[in-house]
C-alpha positions in Angstrom: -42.9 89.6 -4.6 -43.2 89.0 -8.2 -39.8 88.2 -8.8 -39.9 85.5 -5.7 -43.2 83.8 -7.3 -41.5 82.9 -10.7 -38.2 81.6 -8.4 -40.6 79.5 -6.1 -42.9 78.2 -8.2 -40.7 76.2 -10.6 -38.8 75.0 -7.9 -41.6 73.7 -6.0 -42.5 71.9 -9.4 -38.9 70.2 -9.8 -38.5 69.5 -6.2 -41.9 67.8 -5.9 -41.2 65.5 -9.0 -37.9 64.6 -7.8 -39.3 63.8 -4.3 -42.0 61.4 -5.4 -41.0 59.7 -9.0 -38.3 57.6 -7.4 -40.0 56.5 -4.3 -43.1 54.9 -6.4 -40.6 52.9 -8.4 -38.8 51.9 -5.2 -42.4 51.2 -3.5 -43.0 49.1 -6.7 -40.0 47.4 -7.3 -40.3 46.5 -2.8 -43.4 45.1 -3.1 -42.4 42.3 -6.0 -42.5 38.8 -5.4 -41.7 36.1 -7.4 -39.1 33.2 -8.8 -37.6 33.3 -12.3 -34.6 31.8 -13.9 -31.4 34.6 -13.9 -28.1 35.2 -14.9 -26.0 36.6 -11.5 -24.7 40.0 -13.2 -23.0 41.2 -10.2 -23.1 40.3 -6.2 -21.8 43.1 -3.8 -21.0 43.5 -0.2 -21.4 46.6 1.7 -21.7 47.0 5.4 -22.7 43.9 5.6 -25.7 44.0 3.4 -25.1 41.0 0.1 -26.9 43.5 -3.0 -27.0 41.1 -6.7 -27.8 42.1 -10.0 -29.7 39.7 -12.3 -30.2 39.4 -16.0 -33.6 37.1 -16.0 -33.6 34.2 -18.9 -36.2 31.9 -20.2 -35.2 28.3 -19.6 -36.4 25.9 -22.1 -36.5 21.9 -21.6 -37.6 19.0 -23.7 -39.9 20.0 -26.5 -40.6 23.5 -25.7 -36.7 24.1 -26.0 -36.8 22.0 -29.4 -39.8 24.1 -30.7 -38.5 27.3 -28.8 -34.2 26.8 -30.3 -36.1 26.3 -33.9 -37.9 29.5 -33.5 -35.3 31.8 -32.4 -32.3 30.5 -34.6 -34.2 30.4 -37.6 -33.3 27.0 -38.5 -34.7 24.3 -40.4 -36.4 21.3 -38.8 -34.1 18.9 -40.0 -31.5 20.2 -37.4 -33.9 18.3 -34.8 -34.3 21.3 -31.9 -32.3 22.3 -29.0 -28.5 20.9 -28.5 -28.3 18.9 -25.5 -32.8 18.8 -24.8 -32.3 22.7 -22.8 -32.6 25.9 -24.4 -32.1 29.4 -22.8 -33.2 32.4 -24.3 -31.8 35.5 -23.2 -33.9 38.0 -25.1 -33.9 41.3 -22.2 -30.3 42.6 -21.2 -32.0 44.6 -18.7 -30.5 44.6 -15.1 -32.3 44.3 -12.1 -30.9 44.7 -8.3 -32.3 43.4 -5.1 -30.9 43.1 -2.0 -30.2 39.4 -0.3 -32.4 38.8 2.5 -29.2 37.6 5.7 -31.3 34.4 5.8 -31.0 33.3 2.1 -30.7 29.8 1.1 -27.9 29.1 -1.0 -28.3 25.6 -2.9 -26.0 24.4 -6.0 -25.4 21.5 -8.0 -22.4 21.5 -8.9 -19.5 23.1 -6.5 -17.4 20.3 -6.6 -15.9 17.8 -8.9 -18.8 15.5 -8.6 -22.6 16.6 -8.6 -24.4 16.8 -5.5 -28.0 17.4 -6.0 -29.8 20.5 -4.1 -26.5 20.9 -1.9 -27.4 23.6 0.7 -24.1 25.9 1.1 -23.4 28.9 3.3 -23.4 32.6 2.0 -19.6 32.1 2.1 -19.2 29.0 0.1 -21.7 30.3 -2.6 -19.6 33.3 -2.8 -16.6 31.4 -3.5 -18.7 29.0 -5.9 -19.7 32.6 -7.9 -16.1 34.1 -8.4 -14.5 30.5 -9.5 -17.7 30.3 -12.0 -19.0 33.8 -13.1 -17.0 33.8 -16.5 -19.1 30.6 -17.3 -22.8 32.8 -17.1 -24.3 29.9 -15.0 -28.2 30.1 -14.5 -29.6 30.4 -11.4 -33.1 30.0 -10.2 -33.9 32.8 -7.5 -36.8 33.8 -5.3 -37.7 37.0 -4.4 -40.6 38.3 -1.7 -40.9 42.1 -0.9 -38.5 42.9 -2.8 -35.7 40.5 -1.2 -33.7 37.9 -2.8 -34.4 34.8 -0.5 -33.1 32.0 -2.5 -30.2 31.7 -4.9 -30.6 27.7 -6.7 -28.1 27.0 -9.4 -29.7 25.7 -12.1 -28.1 21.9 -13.3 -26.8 22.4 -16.9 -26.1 18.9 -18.7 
């Protein structure tokens, strides 16, 4: 009987932590809501089901990018500030996954030769849109509720 407690009762221990540790960080990471400015890292299909990965950015305009471009390169003010009035600051390479919700909106600026602002695509013409541009690390503004990608905006880079 002995011999069945010290078995049983590290066991119980391990398969207790390994029951509940992931499903708080699940139950946290489905209950997030929110919008922030990303780089796509990966999007994948399976079964159906659109899953992206996202590396989120700060995005910088005007004279927050000047002051934040100065700060972050080190630079001396007589360079001016940002190149081009934007800044992005990419100063977390963590990863973070979601799954697309099937009713996403899809909107870009850019997916043809001439700029059409706020052009609401389909799932299938964004996804052609990514894999002609994903070498370029294009921003993208997303939106996320529960837990669920519902909107994918690229962001306009002059």
């Amino acid at each position: 009987m002995l011999r069945l407690k010290r078995i049983s009762v590290p066991f119980l221990m391990v398969s207790v932590l390994l029951f509940f540790i992931p499903a708080g960080a699940n139950a946290e990471k489905a209950s997030f809501t929110g919008k922030t400015m990303t780089y796509i890292t990966s999007l994948n299909e399976s079964n159906g089901q659109l899953k992206a990965s996202f590396n989120y950015i700060q995005w910088y305009f005007g004279k927050d990018a000047d002051r934040e471009f100065l700060k972050d390169c080190g630079c001396k003010k007589e360079l001016g500030g940002a190149p081009d009035g934007y800044y992005i600051r990419d100063a977390s390479k963590k990863i973070r996954s979601f799954p697309v919700s099937k009713n996403a909106k899809y909107v870009l600026q850019t997916r043809t030769d001439e700029i059409k602002w706020n052009e609401k695509v389909s799932k299938a013409q964004f996804m052609t849109f990514y894999k002609k541009t994903k070498k370029y690390q294009l921003p993208f503004k997303i939106t996320i509720k529960n837990g669920v990608v519902t909107s994918i905006t690229e962001q306009y880079v002059p």
